[in-house]
Structures are given as structure tokens and as C-alpha cells.
NUGUKE-580309 format. One record per residue (C-alpha): y, z, x. Coordinates in steps of 0.5 Angstrom, whole numbers, plus 500, padded with zeros to 3 digits. Layout:
N
YZX ...
! end
This chain:
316
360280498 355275496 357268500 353262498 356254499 351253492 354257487 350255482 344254484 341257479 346255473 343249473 341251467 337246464 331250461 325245463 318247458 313251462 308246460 312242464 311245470 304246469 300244476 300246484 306243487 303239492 310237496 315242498 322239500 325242506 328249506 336249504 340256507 344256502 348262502 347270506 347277504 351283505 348286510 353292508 350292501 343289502 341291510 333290508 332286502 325286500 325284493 328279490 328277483 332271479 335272471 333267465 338271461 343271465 343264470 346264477 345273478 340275482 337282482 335285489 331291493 333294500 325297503 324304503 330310505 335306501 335311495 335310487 339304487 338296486 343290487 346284482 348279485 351273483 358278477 363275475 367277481 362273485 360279489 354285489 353290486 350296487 347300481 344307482 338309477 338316475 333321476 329316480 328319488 322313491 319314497 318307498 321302494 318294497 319289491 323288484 321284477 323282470 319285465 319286458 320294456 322299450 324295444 321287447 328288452 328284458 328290464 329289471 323293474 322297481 316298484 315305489 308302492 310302499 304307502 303304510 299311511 295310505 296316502 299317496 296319490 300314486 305309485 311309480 315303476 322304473 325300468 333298467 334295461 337288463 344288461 351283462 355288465 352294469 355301470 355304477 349309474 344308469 338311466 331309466 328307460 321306463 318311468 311308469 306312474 299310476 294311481 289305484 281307482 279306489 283310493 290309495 292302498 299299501 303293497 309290497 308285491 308286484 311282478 310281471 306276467 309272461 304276456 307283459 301285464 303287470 300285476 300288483 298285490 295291496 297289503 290290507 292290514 290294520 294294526 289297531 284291530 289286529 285284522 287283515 282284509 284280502 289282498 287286492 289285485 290289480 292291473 296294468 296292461 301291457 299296452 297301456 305300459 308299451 304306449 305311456 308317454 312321459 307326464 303320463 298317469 295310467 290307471 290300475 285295473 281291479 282284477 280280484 282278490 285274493 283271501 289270505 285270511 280266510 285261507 291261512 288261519 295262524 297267525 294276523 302277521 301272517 296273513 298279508 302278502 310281502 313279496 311276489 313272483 308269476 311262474 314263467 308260464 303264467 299259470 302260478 302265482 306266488 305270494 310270500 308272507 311272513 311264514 308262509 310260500 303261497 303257490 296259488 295255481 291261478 293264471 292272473 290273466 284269466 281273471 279272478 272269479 269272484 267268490 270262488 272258493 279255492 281247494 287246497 291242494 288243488 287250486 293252491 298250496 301254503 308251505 311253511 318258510 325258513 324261520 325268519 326275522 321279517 321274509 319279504 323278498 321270495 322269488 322263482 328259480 330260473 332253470 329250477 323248479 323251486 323259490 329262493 327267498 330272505 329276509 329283511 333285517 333292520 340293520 348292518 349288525 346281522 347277515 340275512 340269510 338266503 334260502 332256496 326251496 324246491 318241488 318236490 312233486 308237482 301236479 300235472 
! end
């Protein structure tokens, strides 16, 4: 069951211009717990992301051992869902978007790219058609398969850009050493998604870096991205850790400079979270200018709780 005290927290759906949300938000408003996940259904969110089409239904992942499925919140019956994917079999599903897909349809897309051994020989995406009404199983209409051009590396975060690049954040830690190397950030065009056939192996373009140890100083837990979500414009990039929002005012199409170095404030904004077991699955709201975001938890015994948190002022 899906349990929220906001039932239409994203049904305020009063569509603001992307223009008009141009700029870092430079004042978060506190955290407000606004409902629970079904820890029958959704034990260890990792992924989470918010429909336009449909407003007020959230798509969501659990983390690696669940099997070919995803979760739709937010149904007519105000309940989850639980929709299998035929003939998928990941090994490590960490994160979920919407993209675009076969005939300009919006998709709901999971990425199998958890590789904590960093030992694959690539990662795959599939694509559901987004659809009113689900049935308890259905077909892929997209199966992307790619290889990184550097050697394997472990990532969580993935999400689409509004001109149909895909792109995707590693997660470079190393736990004997208690260090952390900037987040890598790759790409997948999207005519090389659009035109891939079936056998097809495409390869991600390296775009840049991104720092998150150099600019978040607290903690070495802290300082890896676990979830992702690209503003609907373009022009923001948000990375979730296991503490932190991370509002980065950085278009990922415009490139990365590199050694550039980045002014808070200006070109990006660190807000603490909620307290959290383990937040791995952050989102924008569609028809609000904020985040919602959980936790994944390690089992059936507890609820994750679901957090939104919105802008309080916003650079124009």
C-alpha cells in the first residue's frame, strides 16, 4: 500500500515554464516526510522517479536481488503496483528515469549498472513504454547494451536529458582506504540510442567530472552520488548522496570544462537531506519546483520513509 498524508503532492499540476526555473536554487526549504513505502513491495528503494504525464504516480526500483520488476505508485486505487519486464534478468538494477523511446513515446527506463566488483564488461538499460494502465507483465521496447571505454566502474545514478541523451554518474569509492575519486560522467547520445539494433554494444562518451569530494568535506560516506535527476529544461543537474541534495547548475550537453572550478552558491548548491538509513533514490517534481526523495532500507521490518523538499528562492 502506498501511505502518504499529501495525496497530491505532485498533482499540483500547474506546469511552470522550464525558463522559469532557470538558475540554482539558492534556499531549500526544510524537509517534509509526507508519506512511506510499502516495505512488502519496495524493501530497498534505489531509484525513484515522478511522471509529467501522469501527475501525482511515481515509478520506483528496489536495488539488486529483486528480479525484472519496477513499482508504480500513486494508481487509481492509491496503491503499488508491481509490473514485471519480460525477458530481462539484471544483475544489479541501482536507478530508473524517464526517456524518450520508440516512436518519441515517454519510457520508464532501468538501468542494470551496479557493479560494486567493477567487473562487468558492460551495463544495460530497458525501456517500457509509459502507459496509463500497466499490466502485471510487460515487454521491453528498448534493451540498450554498453560498455564503459575506460574499464568497468560501479554507478547508481543515471537520468535523461530533455534533448534524449542519457547520462550516467560512476561511483568511485574505495572502502579500504576510506577515499573517494570524483564521480565520472558519461554519455550515450541519443541517436546512437534511437538507431541500435538488437546485439548491439554502443559505447559511453566521457563528458567530465564531477568533484563531490573536493566540494563536500564531511563525511567519506558522503561524498559519492547515489541517485540522479536532470531539471526539465536541462540546465540543472541533481546528485543525491547519502546526506546531501547536490543542485549542480550545469547543462551536461554543454560539456564539462575541465578544472573548472565551481562557486557555491552560483554554479551549485549542497542541502543537507532528511536523516536517513541509506537515501538512494531522489527525484525532481513534476508541476513543482522541488525534490522527493527515500531511503533504501535493508529489509520487510521497517517503512522507508518518503520525503519532499522544495525551493525556497531560486536564481534567476
Amino acid at each position: 500500500m502506498w501511505r502518504m498524508r499529501i495525496a497530491t503532492v505532485a498533482a499540483l499540476a500547474a506546469l511552470l515554464p522550464a525558463s522559469a526555473l532557470a538558475g540554482p536554487c539558492v534556499q531549500w526549504r526544510a524537509p517534509e516526510r509526507i508519506g512511506s513505502l510499502d516495505p512488502a513491495l519496495v524493501p530497498e528503494a534505489s531509484g525513484i522517479v515522478a511522471s509529467r504525464a501522469y501527475p501525482g504516480r511515481y515509478y520506483l526500483n528496489n536495488d539488486s536481488g529483486d528480479g525484472p520488476f519496477f513499482y508504480l505508485t500513486g494508481a487509481q486505487d492509491g496503491g503499488t503496483q508491481r509490473i514485471a519486464v519480460s525477458g530481462f534478468a539484471p544483475r544489479d538494477v541501482e536507478d530508473i528515469a524517464l526517456g524518450p523511446c520508440a516512436a518519441a513515446q515517454s519510457c520508464v527506463w532501468l538501468g542494470d549498472i551496479g557493479d560494486n566488483a567493477k567487473a562487468r564488461a558492460s551495463v544495460t538499460f530497458v525501456a517500457v513504454a509509459e502507459s496509463e494502465a500497466f499490466a502485471a507483465e510487460v515487454a521491453p521496447v528498448r534493451t540498450i547494451e554498453a560498455r564503459y571505454p575506460d574499464g568497468a566502474h560501479d554507478a547508481e545514478s543515471f537520468a535523461f536529458h530533455p534533448g534524449g541523451d542519457l547520462y550516467l554518474v560512476t561511483k568511485d569509492y574505495d572502502f579500504p582506504t576510506r577515499s573517494n575519486a570524483p564521480g565520472r560522467v558519461y554519455r550515450l547520445a541519443a541517436a546512437e540510442l534511437a538507431t541500435a539494433q538488437a546485439g548491439d554494444v554502443l559505447t559511453f562518451a566521457p563528458v567530465g567530472e564531477i568533484d563531490l569530494p573536493a566540494l563536500i568535506a564531511n563525511s567519506f560516506i558522503n561524498q559519492v552520488a547515489t541517485a540522479m535527476d536532470i531539471s526539465a529544461d536541462g540546465t540543472r543537474t541533481l546528485l543525491l548522496t547519502y546526506r546531501t541534495l547536490f543542485e549542480w547548475n550545469e547543462d551536461l550537453a554543454d560539456g564539462i570544462a575541465p578544472g573548472r572550478e565551481l562557486e557555491p552558491g552560483r554554479d551549485y548548491v549542497l542541502t543537507p537531506i532528511a536523516p536517513l538509513v541509506q537515501a538512494e533514490a531522489v527525484a525532481y517534481l513534476a508541476g513543482e519546483d522541488g525534490v522527493i526523495y527515500t531511503s533504501e532500507i535493508a529489509g520487510p521490518a521497517s517503512e522507508a520513509p518518503l520525503f519532499r523538499q522544495l525551493c525556497a528562492r531560486r536564481e534567476r
